[in-house]
BAFI-115579 format. One record per residue (C-alpha): residue number from 1; x negated, y, z. Coordinates in nm, 4 decimals. Layout:
N
+-----+----------+----------+----------+
!   n !        u !        v !        w !
+-----+----------+----------+----------+
! NUM !        X !        Y !        Z !
...
+-----+----------+----------+----------+
***
This chain:
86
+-----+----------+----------+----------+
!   n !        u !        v !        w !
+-----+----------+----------+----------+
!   1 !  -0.2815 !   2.8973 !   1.2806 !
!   2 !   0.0332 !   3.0136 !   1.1298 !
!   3 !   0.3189 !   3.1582 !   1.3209 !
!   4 !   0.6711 !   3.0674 !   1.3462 !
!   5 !   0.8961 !   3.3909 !   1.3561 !
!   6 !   0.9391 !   3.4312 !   1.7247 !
!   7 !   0.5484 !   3.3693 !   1.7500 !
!   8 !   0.5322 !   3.6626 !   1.5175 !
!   9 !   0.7718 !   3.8674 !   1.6828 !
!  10 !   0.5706 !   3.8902 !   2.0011 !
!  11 !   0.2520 !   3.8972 !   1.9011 !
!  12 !   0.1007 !   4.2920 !   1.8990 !
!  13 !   0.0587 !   4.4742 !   1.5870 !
!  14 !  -0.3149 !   4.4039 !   1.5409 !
!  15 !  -0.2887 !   4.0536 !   1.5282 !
!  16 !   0.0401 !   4.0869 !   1.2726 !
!  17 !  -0.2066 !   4.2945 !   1.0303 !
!  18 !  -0.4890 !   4.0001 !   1.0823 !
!  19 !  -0.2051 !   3.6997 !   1.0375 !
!  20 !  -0.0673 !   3.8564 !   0.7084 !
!  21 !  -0.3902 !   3.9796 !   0.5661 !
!  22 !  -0.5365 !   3.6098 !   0.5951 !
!  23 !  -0.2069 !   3.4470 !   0.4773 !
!  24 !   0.0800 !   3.6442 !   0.4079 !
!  25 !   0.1609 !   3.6985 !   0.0027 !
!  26 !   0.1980 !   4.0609 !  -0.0975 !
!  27 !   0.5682 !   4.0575 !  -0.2960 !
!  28 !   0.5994 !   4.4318 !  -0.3752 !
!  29 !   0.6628 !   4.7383 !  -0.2306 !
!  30 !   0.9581 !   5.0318 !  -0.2325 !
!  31 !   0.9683 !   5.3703 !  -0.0626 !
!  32 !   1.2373 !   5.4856 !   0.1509 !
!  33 !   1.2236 !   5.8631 !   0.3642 !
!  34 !   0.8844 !   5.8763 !   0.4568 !
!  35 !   0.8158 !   5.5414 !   0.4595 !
!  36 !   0.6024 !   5.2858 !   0.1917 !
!  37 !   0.7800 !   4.9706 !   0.2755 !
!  38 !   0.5594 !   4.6433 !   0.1297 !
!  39 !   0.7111 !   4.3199 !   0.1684 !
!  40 !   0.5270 !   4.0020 !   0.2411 !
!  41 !   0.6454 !   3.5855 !   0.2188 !
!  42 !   0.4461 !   3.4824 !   0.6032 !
!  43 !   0.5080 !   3.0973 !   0.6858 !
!  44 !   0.8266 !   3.0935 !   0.5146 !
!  45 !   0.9985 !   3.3853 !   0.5615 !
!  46 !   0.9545 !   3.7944 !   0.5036 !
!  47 !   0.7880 !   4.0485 !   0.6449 !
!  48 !   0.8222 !   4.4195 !   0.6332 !
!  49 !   0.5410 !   4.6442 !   0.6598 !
!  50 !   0.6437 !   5.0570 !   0.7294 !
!  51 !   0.4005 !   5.2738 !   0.6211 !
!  52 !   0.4074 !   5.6599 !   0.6449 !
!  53 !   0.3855 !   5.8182 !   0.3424 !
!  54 !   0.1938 !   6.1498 !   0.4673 !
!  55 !  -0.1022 !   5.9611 !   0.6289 !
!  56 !  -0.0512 !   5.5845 !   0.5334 !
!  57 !  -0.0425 !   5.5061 !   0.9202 !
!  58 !   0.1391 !   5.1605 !   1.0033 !
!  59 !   0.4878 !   5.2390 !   1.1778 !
!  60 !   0.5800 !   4.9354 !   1.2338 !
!  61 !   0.5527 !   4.5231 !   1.1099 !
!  62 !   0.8984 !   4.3138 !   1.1600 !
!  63 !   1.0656 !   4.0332 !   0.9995 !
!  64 !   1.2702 !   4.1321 !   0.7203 !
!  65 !   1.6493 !   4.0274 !   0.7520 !
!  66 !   1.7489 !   3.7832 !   0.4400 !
!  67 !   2.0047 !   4.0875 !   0.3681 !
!  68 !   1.7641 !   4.3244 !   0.3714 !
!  69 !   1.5386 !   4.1471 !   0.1128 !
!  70 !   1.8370 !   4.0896 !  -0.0750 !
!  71 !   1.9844 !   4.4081 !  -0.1426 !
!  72 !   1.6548 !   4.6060 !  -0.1457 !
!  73 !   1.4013 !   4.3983 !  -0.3614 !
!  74 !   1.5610 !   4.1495 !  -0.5562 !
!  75 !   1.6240 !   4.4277 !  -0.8256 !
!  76 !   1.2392 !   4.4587 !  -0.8434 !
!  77 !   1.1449 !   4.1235 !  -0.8190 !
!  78 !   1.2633 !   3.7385 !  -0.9147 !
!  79 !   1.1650 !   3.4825 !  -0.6173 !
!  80 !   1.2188 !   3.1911 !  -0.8477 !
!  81 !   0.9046 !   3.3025 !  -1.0616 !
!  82 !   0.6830 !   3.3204 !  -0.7060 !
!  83 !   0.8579 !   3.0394 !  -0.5982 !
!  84 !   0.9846 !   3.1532 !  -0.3325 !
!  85 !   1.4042 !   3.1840 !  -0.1935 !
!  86 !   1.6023 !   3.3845 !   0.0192 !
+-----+----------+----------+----------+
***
């Protein structure tokens, strides 16, 4: 079962990993600090995943504000091609 952004929001981190291993779509990825940030498209609409860079722990999992994915990723990627919008 797929989950609507608050759904997502609430759930714990576990069962964010499980929901966008099984169907979120891996976009791309940037660093920033001391983070690996990979973006996901979940259910129609993005996800942020914060990775440290020294161990590759998960810092955190949270929906990705439209700004956000447009002024950090659209450089690096075109959403028409995965059809996909912001």
């Amino acid at each position: 079962m797929l989950l609507d952004a608050k759904d997502f929001q609430r759930v714990s981190l576990h069962s964010k990993i499980k929901h966008l291993q099984q169907h979120g779509i891996y976009i791309t990825k940037r660093n920033y600090l001391r983070y690996e940030i990979w973006l996901y498209h979940y259910n129609g609409y993005f996800v942020e995943v914060w990775r440290t860079l020294s161990f590759g722990d998960i810092y955190s999992i949270d929906i990705a504000p439209e700004r956000s994915v447009k002024e950090s990723y659209l450089d690096a990627i075109n959403l028409d091609e995965l059809g996909l919008e912001v």
